[in-house]
ChimeraX commands (.cxc) that place a marker at each C-alpha (Angstrom):
marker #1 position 194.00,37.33,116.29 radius 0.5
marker #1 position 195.06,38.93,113.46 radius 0.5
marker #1 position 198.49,40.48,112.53 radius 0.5
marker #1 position 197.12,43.19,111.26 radius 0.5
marker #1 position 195.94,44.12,114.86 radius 0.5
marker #1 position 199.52,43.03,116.35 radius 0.5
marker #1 position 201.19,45.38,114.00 radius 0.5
marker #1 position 198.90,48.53,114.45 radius 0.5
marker #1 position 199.21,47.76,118.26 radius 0.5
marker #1 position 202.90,47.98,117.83 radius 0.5
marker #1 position 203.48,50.62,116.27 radius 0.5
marker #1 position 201.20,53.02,118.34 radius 0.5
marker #1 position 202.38,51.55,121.12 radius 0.5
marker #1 position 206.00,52.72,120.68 radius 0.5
marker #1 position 204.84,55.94,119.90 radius 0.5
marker #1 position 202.37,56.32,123.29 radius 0.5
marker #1 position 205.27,54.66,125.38 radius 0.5
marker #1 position 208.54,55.46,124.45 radius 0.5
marker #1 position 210.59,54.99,127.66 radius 0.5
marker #1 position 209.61,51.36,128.11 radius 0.5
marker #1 position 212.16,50.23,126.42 radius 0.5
marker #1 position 212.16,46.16,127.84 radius 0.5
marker #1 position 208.59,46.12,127.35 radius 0.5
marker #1 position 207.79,45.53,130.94 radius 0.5
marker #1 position 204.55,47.92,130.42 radius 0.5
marker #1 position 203.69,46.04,126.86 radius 0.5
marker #1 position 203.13,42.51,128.50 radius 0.5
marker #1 position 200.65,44.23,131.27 radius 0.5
marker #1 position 199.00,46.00,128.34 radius 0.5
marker #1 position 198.81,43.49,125.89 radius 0.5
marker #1 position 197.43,40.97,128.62 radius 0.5
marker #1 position 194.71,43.75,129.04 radius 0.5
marker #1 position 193.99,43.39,125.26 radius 0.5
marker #1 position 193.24,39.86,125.51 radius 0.5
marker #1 position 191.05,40.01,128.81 radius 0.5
marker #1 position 188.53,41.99,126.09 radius 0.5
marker #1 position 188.78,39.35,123.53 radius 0.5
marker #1 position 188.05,37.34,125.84 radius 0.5
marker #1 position 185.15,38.88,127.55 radius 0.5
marker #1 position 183.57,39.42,123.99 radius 0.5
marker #1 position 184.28,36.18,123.51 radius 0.5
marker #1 position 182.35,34.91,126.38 radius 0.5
marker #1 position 179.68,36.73,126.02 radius 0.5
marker #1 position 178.57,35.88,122.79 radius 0.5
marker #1 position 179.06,31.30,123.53 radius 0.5
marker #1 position 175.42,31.08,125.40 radius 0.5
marker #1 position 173.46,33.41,123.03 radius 0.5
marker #1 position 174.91,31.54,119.93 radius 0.5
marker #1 position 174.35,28.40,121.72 radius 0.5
marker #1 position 170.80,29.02,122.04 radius 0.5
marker #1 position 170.64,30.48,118.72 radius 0.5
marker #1 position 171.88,27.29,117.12 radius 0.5
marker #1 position 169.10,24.93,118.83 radius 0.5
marker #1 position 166.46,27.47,118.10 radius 0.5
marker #1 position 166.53,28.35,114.61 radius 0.5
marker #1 position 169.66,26.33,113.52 radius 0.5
marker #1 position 173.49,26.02,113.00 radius 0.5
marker #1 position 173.54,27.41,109.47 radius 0.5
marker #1 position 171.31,30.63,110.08 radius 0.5
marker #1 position 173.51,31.30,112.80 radius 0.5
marker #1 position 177.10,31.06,110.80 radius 0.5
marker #1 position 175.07,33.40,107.90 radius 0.5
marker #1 position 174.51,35.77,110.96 radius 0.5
marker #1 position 178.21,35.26,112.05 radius 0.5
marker #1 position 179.30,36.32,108.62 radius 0.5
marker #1 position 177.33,39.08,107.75 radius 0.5
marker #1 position 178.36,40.51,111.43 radius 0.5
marker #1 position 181.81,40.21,110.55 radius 0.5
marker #1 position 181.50,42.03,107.34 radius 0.5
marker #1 position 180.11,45.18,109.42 radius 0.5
marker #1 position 182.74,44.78,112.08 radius 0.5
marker #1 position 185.59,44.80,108.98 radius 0.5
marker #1 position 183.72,48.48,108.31 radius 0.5
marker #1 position 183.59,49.48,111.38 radius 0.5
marker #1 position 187.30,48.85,111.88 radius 0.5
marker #1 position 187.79,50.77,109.44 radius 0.5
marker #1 position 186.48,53.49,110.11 radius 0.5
marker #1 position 187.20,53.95,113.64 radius 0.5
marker #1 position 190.63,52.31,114.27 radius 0.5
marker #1 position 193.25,55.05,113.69 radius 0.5
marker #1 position 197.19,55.20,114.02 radius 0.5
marker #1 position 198.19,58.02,116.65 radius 0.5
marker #1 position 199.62,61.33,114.25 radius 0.5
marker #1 position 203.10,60.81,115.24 radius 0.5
marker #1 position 202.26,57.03,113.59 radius 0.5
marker #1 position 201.39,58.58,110.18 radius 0.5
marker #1 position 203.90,61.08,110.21 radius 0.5
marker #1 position 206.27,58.64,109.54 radius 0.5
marker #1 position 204.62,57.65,106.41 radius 0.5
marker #1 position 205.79,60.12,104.27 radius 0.5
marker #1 position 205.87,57.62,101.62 radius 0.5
marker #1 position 205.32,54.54,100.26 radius 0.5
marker #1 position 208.00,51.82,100.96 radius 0.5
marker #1 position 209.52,50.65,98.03 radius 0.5
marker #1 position 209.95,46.69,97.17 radius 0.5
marker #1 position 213.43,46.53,97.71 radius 0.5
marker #1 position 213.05,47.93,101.48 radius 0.5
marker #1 position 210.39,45.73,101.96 radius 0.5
marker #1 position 212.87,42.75,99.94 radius 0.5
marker #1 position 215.44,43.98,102.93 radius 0.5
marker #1 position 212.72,43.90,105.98 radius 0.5
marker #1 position 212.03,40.63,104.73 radius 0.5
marker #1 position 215.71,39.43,104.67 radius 0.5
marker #1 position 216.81,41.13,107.91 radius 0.5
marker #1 position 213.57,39.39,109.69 radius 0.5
marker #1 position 214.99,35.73,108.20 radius 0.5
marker #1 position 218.31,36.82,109.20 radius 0.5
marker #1 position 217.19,37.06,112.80 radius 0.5
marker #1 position 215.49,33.75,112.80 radius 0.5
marker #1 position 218.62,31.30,112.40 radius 0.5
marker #1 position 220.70,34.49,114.93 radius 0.5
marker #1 position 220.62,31.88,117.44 radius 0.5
marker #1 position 219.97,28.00,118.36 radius 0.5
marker #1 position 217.61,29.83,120.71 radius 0.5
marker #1 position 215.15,31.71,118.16 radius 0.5
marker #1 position 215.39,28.99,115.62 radius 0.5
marker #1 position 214.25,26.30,117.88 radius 0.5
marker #1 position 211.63,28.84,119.40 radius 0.5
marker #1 position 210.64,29.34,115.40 radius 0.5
marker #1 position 210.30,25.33,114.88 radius 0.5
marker #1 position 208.72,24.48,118.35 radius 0.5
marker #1 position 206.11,27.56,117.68 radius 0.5
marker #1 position 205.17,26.11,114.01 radius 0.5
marker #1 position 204.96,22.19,114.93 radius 0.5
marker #1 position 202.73,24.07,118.38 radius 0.5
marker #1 position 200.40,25.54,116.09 radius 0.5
marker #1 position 200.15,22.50,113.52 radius 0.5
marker #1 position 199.33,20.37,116.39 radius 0.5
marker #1 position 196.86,23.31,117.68 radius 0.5
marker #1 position 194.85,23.45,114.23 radius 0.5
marker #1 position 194.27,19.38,114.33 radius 0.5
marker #1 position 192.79,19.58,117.37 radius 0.5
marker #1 position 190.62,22.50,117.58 radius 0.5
marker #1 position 189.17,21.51,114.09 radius 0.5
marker #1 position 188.53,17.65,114.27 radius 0.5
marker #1 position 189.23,16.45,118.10 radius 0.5
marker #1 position 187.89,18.88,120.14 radius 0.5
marker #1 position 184.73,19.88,119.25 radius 0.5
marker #1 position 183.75,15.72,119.06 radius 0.5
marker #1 position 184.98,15.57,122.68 radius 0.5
marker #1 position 182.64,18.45,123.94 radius 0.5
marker #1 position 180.32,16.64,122.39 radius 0.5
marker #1 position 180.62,13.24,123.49 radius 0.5
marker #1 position 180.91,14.39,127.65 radius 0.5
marker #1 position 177.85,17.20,126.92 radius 0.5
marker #1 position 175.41,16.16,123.87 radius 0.5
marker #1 position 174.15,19.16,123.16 radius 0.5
marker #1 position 174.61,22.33,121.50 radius 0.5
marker #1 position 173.91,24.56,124.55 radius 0.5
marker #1 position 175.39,22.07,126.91 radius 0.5
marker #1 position 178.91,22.68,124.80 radius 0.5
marker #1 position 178.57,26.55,124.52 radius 0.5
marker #1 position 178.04,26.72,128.13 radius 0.5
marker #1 position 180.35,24.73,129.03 radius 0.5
marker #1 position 182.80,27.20,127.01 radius 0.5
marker #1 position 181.60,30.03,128.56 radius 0.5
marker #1 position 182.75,28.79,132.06 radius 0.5
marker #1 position 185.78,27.85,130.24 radius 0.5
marker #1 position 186.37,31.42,129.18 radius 0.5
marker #1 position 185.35,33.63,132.64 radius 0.5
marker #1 position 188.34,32.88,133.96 radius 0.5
marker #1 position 190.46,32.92,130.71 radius 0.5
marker #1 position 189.10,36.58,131.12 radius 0.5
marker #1 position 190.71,37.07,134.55 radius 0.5
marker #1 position 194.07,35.21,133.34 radius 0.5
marker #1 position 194.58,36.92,130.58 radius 0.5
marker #1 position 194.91,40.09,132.62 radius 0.5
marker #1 position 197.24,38.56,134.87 radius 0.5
marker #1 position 199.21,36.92,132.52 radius 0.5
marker #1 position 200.19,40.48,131.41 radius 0.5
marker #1 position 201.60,41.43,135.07 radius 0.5
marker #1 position 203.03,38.39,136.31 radius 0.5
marker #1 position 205.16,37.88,132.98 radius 0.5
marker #1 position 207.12,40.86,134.09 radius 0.5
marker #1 position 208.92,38.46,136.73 radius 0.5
marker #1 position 210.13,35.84,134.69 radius 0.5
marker #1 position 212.98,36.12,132.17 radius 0.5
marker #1 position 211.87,35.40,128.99 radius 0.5
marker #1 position 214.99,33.11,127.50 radius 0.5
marker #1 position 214.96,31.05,130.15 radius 0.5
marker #1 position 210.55,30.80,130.89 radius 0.5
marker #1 position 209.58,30.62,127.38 radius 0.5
marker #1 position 210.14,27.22,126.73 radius 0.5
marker #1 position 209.33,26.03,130.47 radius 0.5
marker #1 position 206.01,27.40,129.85 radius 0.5
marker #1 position 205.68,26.51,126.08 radius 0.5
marker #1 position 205.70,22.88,127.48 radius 0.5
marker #1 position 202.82,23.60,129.74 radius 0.5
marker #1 position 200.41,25.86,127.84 radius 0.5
marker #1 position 196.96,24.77,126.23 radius 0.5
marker #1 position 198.80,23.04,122.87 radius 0.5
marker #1 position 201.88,21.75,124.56 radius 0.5
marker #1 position 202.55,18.22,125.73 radius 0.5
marker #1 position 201.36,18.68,129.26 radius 0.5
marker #1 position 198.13,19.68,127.83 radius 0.5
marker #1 position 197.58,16.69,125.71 radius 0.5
marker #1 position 199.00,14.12,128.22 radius 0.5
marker #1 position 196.53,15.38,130.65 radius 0.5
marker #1 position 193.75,14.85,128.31 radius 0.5
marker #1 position 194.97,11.47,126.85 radius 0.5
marker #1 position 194.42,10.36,130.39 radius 0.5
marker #1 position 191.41,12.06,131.37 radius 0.5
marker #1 position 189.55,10.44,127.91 radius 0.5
marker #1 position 191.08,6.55,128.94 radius 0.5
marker #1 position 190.72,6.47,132.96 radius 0.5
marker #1 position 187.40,8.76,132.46 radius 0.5
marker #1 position 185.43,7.95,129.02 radius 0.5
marker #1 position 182.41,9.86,128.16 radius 0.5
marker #1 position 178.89,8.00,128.46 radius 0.5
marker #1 position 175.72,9.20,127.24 radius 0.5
marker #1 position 173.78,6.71,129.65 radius 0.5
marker #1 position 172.40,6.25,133.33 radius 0.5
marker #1 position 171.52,9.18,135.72 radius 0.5
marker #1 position 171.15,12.29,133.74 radius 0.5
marker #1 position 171.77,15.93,135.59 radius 0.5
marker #1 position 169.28,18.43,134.29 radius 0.5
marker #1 position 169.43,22.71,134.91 radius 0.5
marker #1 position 166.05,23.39,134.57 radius 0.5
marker #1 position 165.85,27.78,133.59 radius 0.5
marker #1 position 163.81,29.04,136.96 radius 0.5
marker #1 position 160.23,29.61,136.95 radius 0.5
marker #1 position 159.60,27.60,133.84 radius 0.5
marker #1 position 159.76,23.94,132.64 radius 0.5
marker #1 position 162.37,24.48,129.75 radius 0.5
marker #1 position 165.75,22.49,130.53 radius 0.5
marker #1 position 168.57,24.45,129.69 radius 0.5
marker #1 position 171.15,21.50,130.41 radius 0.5
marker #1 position 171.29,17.86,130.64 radius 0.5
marker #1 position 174.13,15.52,130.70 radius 0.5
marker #1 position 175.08,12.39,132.48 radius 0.5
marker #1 position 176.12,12.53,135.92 radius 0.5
marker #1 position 179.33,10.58,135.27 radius 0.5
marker #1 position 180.56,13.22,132.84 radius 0.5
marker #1 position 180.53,15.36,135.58 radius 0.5
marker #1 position 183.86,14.39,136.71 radius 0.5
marker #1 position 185.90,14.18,133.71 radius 0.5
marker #1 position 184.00,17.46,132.34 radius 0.5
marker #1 position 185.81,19.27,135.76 radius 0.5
marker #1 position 189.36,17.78,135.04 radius 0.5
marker #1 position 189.14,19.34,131.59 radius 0.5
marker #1 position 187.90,22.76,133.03 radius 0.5
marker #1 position 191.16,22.52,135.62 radius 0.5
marker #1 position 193.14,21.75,132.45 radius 0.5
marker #1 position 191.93,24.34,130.18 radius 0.5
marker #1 position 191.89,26.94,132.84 radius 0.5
marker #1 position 195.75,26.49,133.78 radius 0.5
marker #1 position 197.40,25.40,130.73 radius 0.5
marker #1 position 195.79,29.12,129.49 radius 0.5
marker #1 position 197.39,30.77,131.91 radius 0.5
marker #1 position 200.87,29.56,131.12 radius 0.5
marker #1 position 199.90,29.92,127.26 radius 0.5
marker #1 position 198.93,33.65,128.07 radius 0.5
marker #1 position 202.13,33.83,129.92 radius 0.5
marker #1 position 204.49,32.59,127.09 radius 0.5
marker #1 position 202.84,34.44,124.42 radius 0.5
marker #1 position 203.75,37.98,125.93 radius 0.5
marker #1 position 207.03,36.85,127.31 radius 0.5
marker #1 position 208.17,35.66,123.42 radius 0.5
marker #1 position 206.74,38.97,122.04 radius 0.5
marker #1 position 209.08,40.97,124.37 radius 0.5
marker #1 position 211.73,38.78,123.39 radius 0.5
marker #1 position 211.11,39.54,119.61 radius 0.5
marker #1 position 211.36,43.43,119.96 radius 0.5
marker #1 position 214.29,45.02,119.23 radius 0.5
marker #1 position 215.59,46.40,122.65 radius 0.5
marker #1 position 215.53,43.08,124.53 radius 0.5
marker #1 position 216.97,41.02,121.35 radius 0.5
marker #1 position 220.29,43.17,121.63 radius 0.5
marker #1 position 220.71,43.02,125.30 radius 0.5
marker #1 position 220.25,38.91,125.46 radius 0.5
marker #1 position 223.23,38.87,122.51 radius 0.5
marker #1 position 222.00,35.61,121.29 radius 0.5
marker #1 position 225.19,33.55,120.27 radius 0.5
marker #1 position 224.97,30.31,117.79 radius 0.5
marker link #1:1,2 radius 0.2
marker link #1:2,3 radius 0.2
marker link #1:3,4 radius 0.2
marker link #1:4,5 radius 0.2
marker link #1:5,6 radius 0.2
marker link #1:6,7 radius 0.2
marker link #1:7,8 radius 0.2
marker link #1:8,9 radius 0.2
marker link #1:9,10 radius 0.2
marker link #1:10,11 radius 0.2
marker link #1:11,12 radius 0.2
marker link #1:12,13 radius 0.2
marker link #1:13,14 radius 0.2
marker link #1:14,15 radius 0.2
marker link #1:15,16 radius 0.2
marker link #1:16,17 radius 0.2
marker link #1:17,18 radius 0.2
marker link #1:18,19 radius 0.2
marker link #1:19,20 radius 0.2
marker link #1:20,21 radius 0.2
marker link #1:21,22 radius 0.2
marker link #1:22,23 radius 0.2
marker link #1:23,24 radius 0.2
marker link #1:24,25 radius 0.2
marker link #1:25,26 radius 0.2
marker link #1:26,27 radius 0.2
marker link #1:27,28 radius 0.2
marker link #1:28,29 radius 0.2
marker link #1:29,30 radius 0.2
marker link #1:30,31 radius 0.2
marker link #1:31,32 radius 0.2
marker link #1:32,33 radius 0.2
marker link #1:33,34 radius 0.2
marker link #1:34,35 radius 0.2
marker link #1:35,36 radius 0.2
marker link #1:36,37 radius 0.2
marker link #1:37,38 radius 0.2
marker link #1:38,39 radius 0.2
marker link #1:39,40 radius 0.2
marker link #1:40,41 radius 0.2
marker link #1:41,42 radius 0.2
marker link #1:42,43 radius 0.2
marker link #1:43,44 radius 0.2
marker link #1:44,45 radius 0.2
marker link #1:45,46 radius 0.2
marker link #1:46,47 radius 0.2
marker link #1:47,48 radius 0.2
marker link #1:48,49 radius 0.2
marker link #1:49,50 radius 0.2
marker link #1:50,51 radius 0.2
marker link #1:51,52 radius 0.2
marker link #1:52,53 radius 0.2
marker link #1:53,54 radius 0.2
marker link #1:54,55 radius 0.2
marker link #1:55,56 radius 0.2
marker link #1:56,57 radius 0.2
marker link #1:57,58 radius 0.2
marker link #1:58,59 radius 0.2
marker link #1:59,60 radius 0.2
marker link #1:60,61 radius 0.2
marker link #1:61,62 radius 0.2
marker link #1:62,63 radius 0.2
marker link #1:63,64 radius 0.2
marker link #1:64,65 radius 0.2
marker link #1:65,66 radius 0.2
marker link #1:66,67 radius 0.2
marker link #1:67,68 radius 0.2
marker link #1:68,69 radius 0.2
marker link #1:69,70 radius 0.2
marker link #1:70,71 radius 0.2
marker link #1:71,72 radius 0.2
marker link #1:72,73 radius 0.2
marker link #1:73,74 radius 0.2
marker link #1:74,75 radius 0.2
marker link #1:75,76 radius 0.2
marker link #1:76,77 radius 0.2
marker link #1:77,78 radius 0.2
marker link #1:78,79 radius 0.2
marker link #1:79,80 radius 0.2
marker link #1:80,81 radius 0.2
marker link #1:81,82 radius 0.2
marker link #1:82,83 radius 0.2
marker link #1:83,84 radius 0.2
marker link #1:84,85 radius 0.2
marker link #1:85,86 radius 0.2
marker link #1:86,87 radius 0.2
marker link #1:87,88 radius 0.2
marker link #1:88,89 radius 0.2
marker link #1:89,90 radius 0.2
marker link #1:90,91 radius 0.2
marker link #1:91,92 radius 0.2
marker link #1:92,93 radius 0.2
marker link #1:93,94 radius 0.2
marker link #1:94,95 radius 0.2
marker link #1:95,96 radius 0.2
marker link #1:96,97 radius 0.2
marker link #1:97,98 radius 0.2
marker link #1:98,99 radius 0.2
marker link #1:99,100 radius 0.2
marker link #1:100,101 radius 0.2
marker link #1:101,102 radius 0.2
marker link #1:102,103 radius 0.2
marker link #1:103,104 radius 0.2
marker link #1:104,105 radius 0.2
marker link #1:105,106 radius 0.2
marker link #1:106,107 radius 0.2
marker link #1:107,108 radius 0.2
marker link #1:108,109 radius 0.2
marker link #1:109,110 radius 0.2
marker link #1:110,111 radius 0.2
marker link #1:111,112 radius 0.2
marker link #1:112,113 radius 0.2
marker link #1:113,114 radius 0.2
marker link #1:114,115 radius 0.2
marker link #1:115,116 radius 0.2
marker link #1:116,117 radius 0.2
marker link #1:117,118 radius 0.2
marker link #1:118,119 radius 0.2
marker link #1:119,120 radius 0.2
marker link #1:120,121 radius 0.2
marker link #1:121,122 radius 0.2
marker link #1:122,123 radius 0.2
marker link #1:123,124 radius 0.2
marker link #1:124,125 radius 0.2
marker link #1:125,126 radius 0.2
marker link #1:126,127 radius 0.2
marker link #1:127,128 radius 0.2
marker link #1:128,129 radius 0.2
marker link #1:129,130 radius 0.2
marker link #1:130,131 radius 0.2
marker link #1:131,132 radius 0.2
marker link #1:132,133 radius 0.2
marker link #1:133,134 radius 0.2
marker link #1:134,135 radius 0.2
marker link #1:135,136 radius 0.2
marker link #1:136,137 radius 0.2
marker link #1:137,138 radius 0.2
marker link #1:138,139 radius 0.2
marker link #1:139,140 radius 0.2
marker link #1:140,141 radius 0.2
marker link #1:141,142 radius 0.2
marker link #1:142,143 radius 0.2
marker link #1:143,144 radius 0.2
marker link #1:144,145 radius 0.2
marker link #1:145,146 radius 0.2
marker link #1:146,147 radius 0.2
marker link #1:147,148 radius 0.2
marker link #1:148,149 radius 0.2
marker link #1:149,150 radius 0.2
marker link #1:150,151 radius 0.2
marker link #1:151,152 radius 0.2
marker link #1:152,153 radius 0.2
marker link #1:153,154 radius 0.2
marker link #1:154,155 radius 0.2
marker link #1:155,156 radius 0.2
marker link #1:156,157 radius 0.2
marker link #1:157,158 radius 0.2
marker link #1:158,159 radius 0.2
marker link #1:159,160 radius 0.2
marker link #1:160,161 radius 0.2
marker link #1:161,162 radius 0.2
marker link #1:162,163 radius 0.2
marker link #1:163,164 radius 0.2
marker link #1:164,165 radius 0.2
marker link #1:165,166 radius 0.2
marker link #1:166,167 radius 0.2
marker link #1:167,168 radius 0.2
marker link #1:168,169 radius 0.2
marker link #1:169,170 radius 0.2
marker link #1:170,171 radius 0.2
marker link #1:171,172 radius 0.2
marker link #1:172,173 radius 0.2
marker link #1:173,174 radius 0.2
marker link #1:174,175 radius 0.2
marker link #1:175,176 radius 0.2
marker link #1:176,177 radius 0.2
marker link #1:177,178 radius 0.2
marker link #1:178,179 radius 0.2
marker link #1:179,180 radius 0.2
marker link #1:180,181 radius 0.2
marker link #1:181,182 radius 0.2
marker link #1:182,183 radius 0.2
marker link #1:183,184 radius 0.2
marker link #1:184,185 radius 0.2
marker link #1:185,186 radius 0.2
marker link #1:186,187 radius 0.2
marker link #1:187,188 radius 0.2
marker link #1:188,189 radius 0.2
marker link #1:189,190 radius 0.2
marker link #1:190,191 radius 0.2
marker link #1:191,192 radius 0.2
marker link #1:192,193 radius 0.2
marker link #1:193,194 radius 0.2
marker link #1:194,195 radius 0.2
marker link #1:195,196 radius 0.2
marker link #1:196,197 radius 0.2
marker link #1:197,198 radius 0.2
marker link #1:198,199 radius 0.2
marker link #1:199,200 radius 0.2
marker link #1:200,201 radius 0.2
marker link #1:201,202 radius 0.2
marker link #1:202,203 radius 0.2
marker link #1:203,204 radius 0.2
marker link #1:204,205 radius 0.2
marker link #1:205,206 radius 0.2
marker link #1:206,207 radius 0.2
marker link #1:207,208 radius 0.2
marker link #1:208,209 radius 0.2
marker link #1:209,210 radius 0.2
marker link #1:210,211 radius 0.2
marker link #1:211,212 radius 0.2
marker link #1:212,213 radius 0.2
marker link #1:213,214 radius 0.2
marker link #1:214,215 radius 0.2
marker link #1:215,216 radius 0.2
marker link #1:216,217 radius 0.2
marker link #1:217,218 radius 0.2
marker link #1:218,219 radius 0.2
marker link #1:219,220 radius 0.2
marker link #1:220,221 radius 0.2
marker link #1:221,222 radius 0.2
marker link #1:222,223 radius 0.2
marker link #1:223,224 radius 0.2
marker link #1:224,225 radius 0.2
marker link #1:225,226 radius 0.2
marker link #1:226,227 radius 0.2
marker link #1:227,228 radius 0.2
marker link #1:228,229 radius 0.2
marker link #1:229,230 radius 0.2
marker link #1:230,231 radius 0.2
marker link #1:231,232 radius 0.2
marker link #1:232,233 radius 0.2
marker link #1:233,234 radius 0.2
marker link #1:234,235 radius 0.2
marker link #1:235,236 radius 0.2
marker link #1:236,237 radius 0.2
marker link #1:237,238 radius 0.2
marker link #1:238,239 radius 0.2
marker link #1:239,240 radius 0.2
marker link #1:240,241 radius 0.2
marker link #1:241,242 radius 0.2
marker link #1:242,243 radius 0.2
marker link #1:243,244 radius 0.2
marker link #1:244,245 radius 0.2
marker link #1:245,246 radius 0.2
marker link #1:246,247 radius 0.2
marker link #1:247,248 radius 0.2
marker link #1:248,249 radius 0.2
marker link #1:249,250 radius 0.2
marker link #1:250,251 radius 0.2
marker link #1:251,252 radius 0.2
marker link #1:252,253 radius 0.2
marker link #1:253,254 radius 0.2
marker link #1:254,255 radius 0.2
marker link #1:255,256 radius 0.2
marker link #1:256,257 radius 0.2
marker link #1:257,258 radius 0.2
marker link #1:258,259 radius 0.2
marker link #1:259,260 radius 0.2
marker link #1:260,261 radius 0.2
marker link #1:261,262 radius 0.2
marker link #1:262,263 radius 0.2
marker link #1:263,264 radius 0.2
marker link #1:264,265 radius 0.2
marker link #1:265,266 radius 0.2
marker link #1:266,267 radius 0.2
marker link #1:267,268 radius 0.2
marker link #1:268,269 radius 0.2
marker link #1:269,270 radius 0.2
marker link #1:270,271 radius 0.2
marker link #1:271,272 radius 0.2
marker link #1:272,273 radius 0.2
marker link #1:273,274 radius 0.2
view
């Protein structure tokens, strides 16, 4: 998601809810903001699936690009700040507030053990996150389901109830604390060592096969089969559903508890102390 978005979310959102000072309200909201991204996100696996096998991967990533290019307009057009939002921009910031913004945000980074190991643990999360959704797990969806459609509708299930957790993740956050959940749940989100642990063993007690009894969906009334895989994928193919599906959750969880930590209200009443 981009930080464009979490900025002009922000900023409006201070504006349209000024009394909620520890961002109790913010978490429920922002978790509301992800269930759409993740119901748009859903809904478009199984159609590019298909898409793919039909008339090929590369006509659908043109497709995916020239769609993104009339999205960016779109945006554009349509996303606005609220007028008490521009108001503030009377002018242009110059580069030595921005120089200061830029120190003061540094500053705040090495404030406490706390952030700073929040700061490191968040950047090795993400370099860890970026190896494995671009060269592991794609070949392991593909090794337990073979097929194009078989792995984008396998995703789809995956992301129904990301849609439902994402929501939640939003209301329950408001009961833990975030100093003393963040990193709790940082060890058990999708990314964290929980997460790969759980797959580690799932891949050596459960290996994929692409041999013996093969499970087909057949689409009703017609001869076309939508889905086949082995049977004895089935298994390991559920333990990575269970795994996806909570580790999410707790991801969800610690991403809106570390963005209320970040805002400026909550950071002065924890009084972080090296």
């Amino acid at each position: 998601m981009s930080g464009s978005f979490n900025a002009w979310f922000d900023n409006n959102y201070r504006v349209a809810m000024p009394g909620d000072t520890d961002r109790k309200q913010y978490g429920v909201f922002w978790g509301k903001v992800g269930m759409l991204f993740q119901v748009v996100a859903t809904a478009s696996l199984i159609p590019g699936g298909v898409l793919a096998v039909v008339l090929g991967r590369p006509w659908v990533f043109q497709l995916q690009a020239i769609l993104s290019v009339v999205i960016a307009v779109v945006v554009m057009i349509v996303v606005k700040d609220f007028p008490e939002v521009e108001a503030m921009r009377t002018k242009r910031p110059s580069m030595s507030e921005y120089t200061k913004l830029l120190g003061s945000g540094v500053n705040f980074l090495f404030s406490s053990k706390f952030v700073k190991h929040l700061v490191i643990g968040g950047c090795i999360l993400m370099s860890t996150a970026m190896v494995w959704g671009q060269l592991i797990l794609f070949p392991i969806y593909f090794s337990y389901l073979l097929t194009d459609v078989a792995v984008s509708s396998f995703r789809t299930v995956l992301f129904l109830p990301g849609v439902a957790t994402a929501e939640r993740s939003g209301v329950w956050a408001k009961r833990f604390e975030p100093k003393k959940w963040i990193p709790r749940f940082r060890a058990l989100q999708s990314g964290g060592f929980i997460f790969y642990m759980a797959f580690a063993i799932i891949m050596l007690v459960l290996p994929p096969t692409n041999t013996g009894i093969m499970l087909q969906l057949i689409i009703p009334f017609t001869q076309i089969v939508f889905l086949e895989l082995p049977a004895s994928n089935v298994l390991p193919i559920l333990f990575m559903t269970m795994t996806f599906v909570f580790t999410g959750l707790f991801g969800g969880i610690a991403e809106i508890l570390t963005q209320a930590l970040f805002c400026a209200p909550l950071r002065q009443s924890l009084q972080f102390r090296r």
